[in-house]
C-alpha positions as CSV (number, residue, x, y, z in Angstrom):
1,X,0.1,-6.8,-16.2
2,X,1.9,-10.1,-15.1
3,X,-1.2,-12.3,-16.4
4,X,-1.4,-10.0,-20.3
5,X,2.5,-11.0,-20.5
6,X,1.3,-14.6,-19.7
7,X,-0.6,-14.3,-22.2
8,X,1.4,-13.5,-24.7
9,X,4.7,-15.4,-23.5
10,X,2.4,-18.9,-23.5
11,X,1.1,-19.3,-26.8
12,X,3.9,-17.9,-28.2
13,X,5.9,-20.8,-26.7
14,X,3.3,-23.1,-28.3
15,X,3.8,-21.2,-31.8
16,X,7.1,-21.6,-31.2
17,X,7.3,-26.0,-30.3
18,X,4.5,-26.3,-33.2
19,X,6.6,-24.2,-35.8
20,X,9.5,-27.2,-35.1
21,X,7.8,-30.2,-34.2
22,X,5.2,-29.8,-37.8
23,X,8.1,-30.0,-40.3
24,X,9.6,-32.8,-38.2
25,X,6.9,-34.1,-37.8
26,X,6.2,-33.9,-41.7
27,X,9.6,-35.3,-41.9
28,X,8.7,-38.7,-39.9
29,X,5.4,-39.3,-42.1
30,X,7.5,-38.9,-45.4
31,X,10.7,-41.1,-44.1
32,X,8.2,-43.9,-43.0
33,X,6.1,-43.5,-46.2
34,X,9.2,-44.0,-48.0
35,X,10.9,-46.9,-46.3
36,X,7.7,-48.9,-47.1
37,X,7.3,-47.7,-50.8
38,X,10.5,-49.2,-51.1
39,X,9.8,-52.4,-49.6
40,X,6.9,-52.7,-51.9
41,X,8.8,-51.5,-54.6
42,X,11.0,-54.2,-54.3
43,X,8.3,-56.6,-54.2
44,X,6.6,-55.5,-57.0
45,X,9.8,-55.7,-59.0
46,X,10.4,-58.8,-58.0
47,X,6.9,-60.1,-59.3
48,X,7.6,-57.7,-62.7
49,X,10.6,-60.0,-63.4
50,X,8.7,-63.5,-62.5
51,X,6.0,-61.7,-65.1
52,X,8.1,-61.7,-67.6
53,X,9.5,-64.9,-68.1
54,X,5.8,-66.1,-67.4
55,X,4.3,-63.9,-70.1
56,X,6.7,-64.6,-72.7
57,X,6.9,-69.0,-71.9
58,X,3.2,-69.0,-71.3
59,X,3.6,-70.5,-68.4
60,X,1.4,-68.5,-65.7
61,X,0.7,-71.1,-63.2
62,X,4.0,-70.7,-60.9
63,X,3.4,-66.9,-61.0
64,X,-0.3,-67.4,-59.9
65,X,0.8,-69.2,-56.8
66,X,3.5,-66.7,-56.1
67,X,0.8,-64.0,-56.2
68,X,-1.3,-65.9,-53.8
69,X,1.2,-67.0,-51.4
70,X,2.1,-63.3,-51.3
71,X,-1.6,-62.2,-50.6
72,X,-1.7,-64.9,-47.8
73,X,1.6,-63.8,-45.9
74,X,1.0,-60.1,-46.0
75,X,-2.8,-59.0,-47.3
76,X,-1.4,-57.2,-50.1
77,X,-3.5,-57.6,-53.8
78,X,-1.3,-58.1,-56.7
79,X,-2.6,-58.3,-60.1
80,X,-0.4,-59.0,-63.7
81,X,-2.4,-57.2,-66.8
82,X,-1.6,-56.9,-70.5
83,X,-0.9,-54.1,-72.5
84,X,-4.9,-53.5,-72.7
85,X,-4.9,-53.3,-69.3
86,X,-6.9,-56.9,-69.2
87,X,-6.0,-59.3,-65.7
88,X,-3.9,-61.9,-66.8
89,X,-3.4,-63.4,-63.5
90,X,-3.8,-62.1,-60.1
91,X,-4.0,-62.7,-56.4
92,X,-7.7,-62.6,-55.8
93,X,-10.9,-63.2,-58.2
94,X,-10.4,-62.0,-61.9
95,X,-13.8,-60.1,-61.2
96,X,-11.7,-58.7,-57.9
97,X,-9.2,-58.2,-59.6
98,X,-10.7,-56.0,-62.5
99,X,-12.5,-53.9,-59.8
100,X,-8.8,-53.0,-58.2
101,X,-7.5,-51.9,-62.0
102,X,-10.6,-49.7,-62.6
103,X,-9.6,-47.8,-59.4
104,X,-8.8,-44.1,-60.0
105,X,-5.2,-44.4,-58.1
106,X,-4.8,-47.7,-60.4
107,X,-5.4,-46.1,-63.9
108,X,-3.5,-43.3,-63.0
109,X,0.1,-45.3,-62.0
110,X,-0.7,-47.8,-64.8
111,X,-0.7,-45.2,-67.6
112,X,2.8,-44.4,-67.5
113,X,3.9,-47.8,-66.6
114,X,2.2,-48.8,-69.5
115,X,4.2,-46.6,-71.3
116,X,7.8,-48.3,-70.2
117,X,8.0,-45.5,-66.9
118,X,8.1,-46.0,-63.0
119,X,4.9,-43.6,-62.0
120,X,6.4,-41.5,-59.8
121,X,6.8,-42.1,-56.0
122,X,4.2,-41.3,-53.0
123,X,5.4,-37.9,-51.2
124,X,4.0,-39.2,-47.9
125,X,1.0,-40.7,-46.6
126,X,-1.0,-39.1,-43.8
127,X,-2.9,-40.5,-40.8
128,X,-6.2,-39.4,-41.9
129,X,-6.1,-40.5,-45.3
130,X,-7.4,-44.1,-45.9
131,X,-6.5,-44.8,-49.3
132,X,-4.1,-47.6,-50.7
133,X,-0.6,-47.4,-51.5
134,X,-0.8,-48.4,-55.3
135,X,2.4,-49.2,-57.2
136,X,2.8,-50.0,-61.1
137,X,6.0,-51.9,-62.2
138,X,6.2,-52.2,-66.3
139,X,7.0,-55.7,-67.9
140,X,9.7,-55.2,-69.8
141,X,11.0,-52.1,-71.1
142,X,10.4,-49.3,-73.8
143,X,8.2,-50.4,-76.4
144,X,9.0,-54.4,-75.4
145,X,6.3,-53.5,-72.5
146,X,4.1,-56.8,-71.9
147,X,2.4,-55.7,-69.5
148,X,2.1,-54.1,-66.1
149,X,1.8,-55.4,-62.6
150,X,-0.3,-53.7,-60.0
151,X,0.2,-53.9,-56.3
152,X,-2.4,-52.7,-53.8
153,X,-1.4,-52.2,-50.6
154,X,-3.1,-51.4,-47.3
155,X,-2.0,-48.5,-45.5
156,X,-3.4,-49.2,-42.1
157,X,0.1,-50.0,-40.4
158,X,1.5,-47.2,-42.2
159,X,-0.7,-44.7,-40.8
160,X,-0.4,-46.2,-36.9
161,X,3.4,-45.9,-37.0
162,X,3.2,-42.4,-38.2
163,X,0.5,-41.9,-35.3
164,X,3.0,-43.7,-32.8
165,X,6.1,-41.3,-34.1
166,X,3.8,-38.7,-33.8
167,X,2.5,-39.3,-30.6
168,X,6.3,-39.8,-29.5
169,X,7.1,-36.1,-31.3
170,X,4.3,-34.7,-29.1
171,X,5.7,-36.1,-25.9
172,X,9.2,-35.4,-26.8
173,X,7.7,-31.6,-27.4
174,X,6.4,-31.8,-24.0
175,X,9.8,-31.3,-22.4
176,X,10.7,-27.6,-24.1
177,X,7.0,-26.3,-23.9
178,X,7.1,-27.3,-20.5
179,X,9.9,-25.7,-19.3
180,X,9.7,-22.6,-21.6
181,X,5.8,-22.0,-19.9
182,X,7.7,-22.9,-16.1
183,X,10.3,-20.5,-17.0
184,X,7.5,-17.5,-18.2
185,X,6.5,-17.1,-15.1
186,X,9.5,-16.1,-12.9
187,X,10.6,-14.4,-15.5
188,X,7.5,-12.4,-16.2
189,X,8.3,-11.7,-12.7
190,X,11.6,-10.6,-12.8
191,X,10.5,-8.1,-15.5
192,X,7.6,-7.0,-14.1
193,X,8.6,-6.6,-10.7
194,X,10.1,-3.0,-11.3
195,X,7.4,-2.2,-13.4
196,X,4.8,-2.8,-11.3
197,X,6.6,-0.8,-8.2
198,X,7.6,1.8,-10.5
199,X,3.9,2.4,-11.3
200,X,3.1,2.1,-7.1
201,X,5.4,4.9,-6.7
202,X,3.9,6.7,-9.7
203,X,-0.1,6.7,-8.6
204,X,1.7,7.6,-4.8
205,X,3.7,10.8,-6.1
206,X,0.4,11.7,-8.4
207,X,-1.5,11.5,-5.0
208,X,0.5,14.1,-3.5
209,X,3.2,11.9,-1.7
210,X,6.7,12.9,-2.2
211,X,8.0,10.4,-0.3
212,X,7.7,7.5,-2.3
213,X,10.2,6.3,-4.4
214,X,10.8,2.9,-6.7
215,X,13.0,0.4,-5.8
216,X,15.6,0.4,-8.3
217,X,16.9,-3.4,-7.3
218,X,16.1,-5.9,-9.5
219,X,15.0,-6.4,-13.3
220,X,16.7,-5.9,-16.0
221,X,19.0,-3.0,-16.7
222,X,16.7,-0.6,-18.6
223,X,14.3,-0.8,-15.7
224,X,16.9,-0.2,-13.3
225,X,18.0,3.0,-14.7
226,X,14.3,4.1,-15.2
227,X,13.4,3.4,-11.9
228,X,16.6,5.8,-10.9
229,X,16.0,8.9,-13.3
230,X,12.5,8.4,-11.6
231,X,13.8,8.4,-8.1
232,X,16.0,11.4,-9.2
233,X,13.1,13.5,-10.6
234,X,10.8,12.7,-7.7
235,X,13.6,14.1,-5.4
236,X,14.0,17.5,-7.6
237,X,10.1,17.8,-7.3
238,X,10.4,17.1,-3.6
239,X,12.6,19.7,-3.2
240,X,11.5,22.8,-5.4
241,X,8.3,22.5,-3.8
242,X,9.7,22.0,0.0
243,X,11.8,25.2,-1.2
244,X,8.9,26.9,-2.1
245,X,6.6,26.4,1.0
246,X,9.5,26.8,3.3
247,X,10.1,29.8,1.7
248,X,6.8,31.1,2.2
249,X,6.1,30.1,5.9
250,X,9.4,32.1,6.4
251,X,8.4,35.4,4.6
252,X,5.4,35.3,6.5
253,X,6.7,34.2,9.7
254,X,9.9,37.3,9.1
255,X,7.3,39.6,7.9
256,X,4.7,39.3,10.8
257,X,6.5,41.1,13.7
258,X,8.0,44.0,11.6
259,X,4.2,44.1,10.2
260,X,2.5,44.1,13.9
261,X,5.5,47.0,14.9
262,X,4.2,49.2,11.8
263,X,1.0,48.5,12.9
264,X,1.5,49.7,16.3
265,X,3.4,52.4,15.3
266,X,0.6,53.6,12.7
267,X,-2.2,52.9,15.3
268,X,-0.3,55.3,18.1
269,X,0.1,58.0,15.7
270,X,-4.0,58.6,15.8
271,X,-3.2,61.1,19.3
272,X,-1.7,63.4,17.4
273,X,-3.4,63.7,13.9
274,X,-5.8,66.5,15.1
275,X,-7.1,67.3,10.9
276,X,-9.8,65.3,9.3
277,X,-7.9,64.7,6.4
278,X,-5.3,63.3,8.7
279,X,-7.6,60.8,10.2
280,X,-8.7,59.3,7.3
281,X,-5.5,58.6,5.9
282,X,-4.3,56.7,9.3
283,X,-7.7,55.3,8.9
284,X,-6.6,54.0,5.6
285,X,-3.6,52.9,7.1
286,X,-4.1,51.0,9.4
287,X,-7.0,48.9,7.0
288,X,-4.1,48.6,5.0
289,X,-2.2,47.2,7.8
290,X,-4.7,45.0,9.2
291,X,-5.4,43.5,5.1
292,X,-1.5,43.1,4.8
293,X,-1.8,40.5,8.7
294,X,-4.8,38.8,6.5
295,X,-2.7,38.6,4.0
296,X,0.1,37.1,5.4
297,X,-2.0,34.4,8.0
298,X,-3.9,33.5,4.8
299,X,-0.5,32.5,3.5
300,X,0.6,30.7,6.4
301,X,-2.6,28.7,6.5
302,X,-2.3,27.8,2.9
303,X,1.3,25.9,3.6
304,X,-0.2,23.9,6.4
305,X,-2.8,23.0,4.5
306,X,-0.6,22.6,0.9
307,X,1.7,19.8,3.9
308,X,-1.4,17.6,3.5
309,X,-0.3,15.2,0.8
310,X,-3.1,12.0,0.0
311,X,-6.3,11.2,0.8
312,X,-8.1,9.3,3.7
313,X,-11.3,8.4,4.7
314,X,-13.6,10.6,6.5
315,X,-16.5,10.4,8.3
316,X,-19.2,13.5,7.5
317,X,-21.1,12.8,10.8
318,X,-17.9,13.5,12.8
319,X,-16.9,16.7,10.8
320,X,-20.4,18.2,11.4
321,X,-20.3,17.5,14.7
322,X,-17.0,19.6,15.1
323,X,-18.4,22.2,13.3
324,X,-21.9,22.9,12.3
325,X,-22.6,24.2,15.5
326,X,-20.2,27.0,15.0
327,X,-21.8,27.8,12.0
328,X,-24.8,27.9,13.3
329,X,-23.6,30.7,15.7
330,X,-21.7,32.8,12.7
331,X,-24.9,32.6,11.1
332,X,-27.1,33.8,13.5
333,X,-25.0,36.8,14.4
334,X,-25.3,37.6,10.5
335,X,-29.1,37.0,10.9
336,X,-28.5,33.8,7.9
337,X,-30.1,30.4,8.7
338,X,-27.9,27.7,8.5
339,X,-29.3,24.6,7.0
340,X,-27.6,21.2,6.7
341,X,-29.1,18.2,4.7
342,X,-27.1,15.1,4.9
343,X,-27.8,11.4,5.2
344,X,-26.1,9.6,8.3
345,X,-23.1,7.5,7.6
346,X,-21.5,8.9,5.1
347,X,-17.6,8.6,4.2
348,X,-15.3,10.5,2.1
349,X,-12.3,10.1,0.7
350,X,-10.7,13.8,2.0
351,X,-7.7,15.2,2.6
352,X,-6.2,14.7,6.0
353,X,-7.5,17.4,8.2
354,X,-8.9,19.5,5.2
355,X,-12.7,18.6,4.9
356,X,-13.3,20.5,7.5
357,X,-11.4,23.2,7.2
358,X,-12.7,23.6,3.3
359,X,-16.4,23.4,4.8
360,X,-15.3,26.4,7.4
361,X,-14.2,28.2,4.8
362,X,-17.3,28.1,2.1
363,X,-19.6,28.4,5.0
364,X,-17.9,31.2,6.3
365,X,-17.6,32.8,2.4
366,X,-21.1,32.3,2.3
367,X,-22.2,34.0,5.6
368,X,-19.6,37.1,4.9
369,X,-19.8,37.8,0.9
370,X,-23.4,36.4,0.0
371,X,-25.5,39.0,1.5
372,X,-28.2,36.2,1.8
373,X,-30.5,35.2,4.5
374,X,-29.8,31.4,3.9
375,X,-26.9,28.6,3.5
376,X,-27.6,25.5,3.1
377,X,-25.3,22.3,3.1
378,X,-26.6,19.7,1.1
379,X,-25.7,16.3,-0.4
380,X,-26.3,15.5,-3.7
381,X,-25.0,12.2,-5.8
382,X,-23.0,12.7,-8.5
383,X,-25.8,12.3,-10.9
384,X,-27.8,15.3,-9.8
385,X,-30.3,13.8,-8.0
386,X,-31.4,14.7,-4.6
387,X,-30.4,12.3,-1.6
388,X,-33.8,12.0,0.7
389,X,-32.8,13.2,3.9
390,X,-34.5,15.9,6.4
391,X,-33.2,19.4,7.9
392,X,-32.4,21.0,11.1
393,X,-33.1,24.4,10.7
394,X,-30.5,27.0,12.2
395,X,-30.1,25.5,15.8
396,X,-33.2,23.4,16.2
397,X,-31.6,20.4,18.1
398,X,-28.3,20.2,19.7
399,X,-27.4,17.5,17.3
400,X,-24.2,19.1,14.5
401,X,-25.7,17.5,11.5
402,X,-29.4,17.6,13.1
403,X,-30.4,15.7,9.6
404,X,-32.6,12.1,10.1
405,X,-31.0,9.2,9.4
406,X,-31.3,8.9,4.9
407,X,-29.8,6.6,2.3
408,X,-26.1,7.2,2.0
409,X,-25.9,5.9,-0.7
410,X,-25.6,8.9,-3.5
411,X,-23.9,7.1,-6.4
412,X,-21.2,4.0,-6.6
413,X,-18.0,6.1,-6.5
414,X,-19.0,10.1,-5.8
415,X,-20.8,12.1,-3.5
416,X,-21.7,15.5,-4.1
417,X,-21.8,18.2,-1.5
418,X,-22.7,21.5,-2.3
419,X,-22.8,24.7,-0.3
420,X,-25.4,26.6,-1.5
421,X,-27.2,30.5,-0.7
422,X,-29.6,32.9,-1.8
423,X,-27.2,35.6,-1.6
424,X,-26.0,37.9,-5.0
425,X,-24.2,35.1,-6.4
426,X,-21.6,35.7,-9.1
427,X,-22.1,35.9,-13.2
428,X,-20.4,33.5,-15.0
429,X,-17.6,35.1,-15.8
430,X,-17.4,36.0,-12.1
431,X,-17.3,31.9,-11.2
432,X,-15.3,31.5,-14.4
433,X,-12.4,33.4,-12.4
434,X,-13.3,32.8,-8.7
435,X,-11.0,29.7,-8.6
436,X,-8.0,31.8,-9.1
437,X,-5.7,33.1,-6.3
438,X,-5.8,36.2,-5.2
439,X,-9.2,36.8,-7.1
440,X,-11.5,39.5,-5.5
441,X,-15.1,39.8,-7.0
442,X,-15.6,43.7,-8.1
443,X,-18.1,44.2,-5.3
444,X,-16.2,42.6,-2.7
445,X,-13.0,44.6,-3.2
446,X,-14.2,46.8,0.3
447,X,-14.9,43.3,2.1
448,X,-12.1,41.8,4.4
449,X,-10.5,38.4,2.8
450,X,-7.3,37.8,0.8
451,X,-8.8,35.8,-2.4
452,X,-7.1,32.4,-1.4
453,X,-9.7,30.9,0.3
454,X,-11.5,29.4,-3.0
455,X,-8.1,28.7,-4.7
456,X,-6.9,26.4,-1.7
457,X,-9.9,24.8,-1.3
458,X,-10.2,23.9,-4.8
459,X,-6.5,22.4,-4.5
460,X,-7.2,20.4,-1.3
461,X,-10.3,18.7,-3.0
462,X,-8.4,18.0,-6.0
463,X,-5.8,16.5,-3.9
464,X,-8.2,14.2,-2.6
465,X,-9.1,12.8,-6.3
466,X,-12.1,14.8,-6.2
467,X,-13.2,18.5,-8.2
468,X,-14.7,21.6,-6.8
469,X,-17.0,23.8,-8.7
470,X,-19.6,27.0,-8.6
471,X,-23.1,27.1,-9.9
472,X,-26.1,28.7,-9.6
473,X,-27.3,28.6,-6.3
474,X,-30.3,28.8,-4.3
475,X,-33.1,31.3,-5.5
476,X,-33.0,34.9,-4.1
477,X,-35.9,35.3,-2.1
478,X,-36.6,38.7,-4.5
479,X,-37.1,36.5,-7.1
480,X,-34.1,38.2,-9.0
481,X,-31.6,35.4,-9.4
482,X,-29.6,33.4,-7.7
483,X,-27.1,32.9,-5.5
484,X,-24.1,30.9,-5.3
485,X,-23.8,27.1,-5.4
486,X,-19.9,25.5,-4.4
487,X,-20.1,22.0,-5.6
488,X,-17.6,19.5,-3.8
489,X,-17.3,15.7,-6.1
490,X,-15.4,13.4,-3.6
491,X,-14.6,9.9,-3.9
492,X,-17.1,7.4,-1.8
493,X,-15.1,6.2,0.8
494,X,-15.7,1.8,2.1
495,X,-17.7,1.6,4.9
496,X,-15.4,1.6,8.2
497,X,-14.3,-2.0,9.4
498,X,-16.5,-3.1,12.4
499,X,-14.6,-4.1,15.3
């Protein structure tokens, strides 16, 4: 950001020193043009009057030598010419001479000096034009015009003393530009500053952190008073949702010993209910019960987990280790195979604590509500293409994540992991739902769980800058479908520092 204002203070402080040194500089050209037109102009007038009293005497030799002499001293051709515009006398060759008069610059001053006018005066002369300064003076005046004379003058030390005034200009322009481009940058600063931490407090609080806030020192005003209202509505945030999980940790932590009394209550009535129908209602009750402690350590569960706030990187080798084994176990007391397929050294970017816990979960999902005979943990990259990597099969090595040693590498910035049985799967509508709170598939309303499990998961991903998803999954062994597929997209994590 500080660099695009750079880039927009600089070259407008150019724009700025060229839009005042160009007219001055405009300025200089025309002044010096002008202070020697008039010096010729005075020269030439000068030789006008000697012209006159030589063309009407006849006596041309004392202006000849005074053209001369004036060619010698300064380089400057002068030549007298009648009213036909035939040399009468001039400082160089007659032959010369003629050539000068038939000049384009010559014809055109000579016309209206001819006439009895002064052509009208040079504007200014510029260093990259190389043409003459030409001047007509009539002899005489009106219609007593005798002839005109003609001066030719070099411009070459005109043009250097414009290029020496410019060249002085561009100096002297120096000394602002300078000091307007030292000045962008501490003041880019100064603006940018707040901006900059304003935005570093902005990507934190989007991550999950509460805790941030901008430093409202510094910068100008506005960015003050932003930086404030932002400090202010971080802190509402902060606390409506420390208000909300505080206030359900409590209701569950107020509401599990009544809970567990009216369980035991319930559970030592079953002595003296003697009539079936009597059983099954204290049956029902006490499911009821038991669903309503779920319930509520479901909801405790979720707060810890919703504490988490960020991302961090995590190794999957050290996660399987804690883990797969006791999945392993789950499994085999279900009679599912547990399968993991995933390439050594891979890091996510998880949320503190939660991989884990979100793996426990889908694994555990899987073995309880697929009514499948296999789960399989696999790892994808984000493009859909299979990362090469081999299987441990349900226990076959005392190794967590008994895959061999693969390519980590699934894609430059995600890696997929997906969670995947044979079991009856959902329709879509089913997975169009699933993600929802509380949700409970049709034909697992008889099955023990609360309907949270999916919905945290999906919001401890997502809080890690990643997205969790459900497709079809692996093939039924029937052949009648599929089962169901939870796809996990988390940010690659860098490679751990070595030490």
């Amino acid at each position: 950001m500080l660099r695009r204002l750079l880039f927009i203070l600089v070259p407008m402080a150019f724009l700025l020193v060229a839009a005042l040194a160009l007219p001055l500089g405009t300025v200089m050209a025309q002044q010096e043009t002008q202070q020697v037109y008039v010096d010729r102009l005075s020269d030439v007038g000068r030789f006008a009057s000697l012209g006159d009293t030589a063309m009407r005497t006849g006596r041309l030799e004392a202006l000849d030598s005074e053209l001369k002499r004036y060619e010698e001293l300064y380089g400057i051709d002068v030549a007298v010419a009648d009213p036909a515009g035939e040399v009468v006398v001039a400082s160089v060759p007659t032959d010369q001479a003629a050539e000068l008069l038939d000049g384009a610059r010559a014809r055109e001053v000579m016309t209206p000096a001819l006439a009895g006018f002064r052509p009208e005066p040079p504007t200014a002369v510029w260093p990259w034009e190389s043409d003459p300064l030409v001047l007509a003076e009539p002899i005489g005046r009106d219609s007593e015009v005798a002839g005109v004379v003609v001066l030719v003058s070099p411009t070459d030390r005109l043009r250097a003393a414009i290029l020496v005034d410019w060249a002085g200009l561009s100096l002297l322009s120096l000394v602002p530009l300078t000091g307007l481009a030292a000045s962008a940058w501490p003041l880019s600063r100064w603006v940018l500053r707040p901006v900059q931490r304003l935005d570093d407090a902005t990507a934190a609080v989007a991550q999950g952190d509460l805790s941030v806030r901008a430093d409202a020192a510094g910068g100008p005003p506005e960015l003050r008073r932003l930086a404030e209202s932002f400090n202010a509505m971080v802190d509402v945030v902060q606390k409506a949702v420390q208000r909300q999980r505080a206030f359900v940790s409590d209701a569950s932590h107020q509401l599990r010993n009544p809970l567990a009394s009216l369980r035991l209550a319930v559970e030592n009535l079953a002595p003296f209910l003697t009539g079936p129908d009597a059983r099954a209602a204290h049956q029902d009750a006490v499911e009821e019960a038991m669903a309503m402690h779920r319930m509520l350590n479901s909801l405790l569960a979720m707060t810890r987990l919703e504490s988490f706030s960020g991302a961090e990187p995590v190794d999957l080798d050290t996660v399987l280790d804690a883990h797969a084994a006791r999945w392993r176990v789950l499994g085999a007391q279900r009679g599912i195979t547990v399968e993991t397929r995933v390439p050594d050294g891979l890091r996510l970017m998880a949320p503190p604590g939660g991989l884990g816990s979100v793996l426990d979960e889908l694994m555990t999902n899987a073995g309880r509500l697929s009514d499948g005979s296999r789960v399989e943990l696999r790892v994808r990259s984000a493009d859909r293409s299979d990362a090469p990597a081999r299987s441990a099969v349900d226990g076959a090595d005392d190794g967590a994540h008994d895959g061999a040693a693969a390519s980590a590498d699934s894609g430059p910035d995600l890696v997929e992991l997906h969670v995947s049985d044979d079991g009856v799967g959902l329709t879509d509508e089913e997975r169009a739902g699933a993600l929802r709170r509380f949700w409970r598939a049709a034909k697992h309303q008889n099955t023990d769980g609360t309907g949270l499990g999916l919905a945290i998961c999906a919001e401890l991903v997502r809080g890690a800058g990643g997205e969790l998803r459900l497709e079809s999954g692996l093939p039924r062994p029937d052949g009648t479908g599929h089962g169901l597929d939870v796809v996990i997209r988390l940010p690659r994590a860098p490679a751990a520092p070595l030490r």
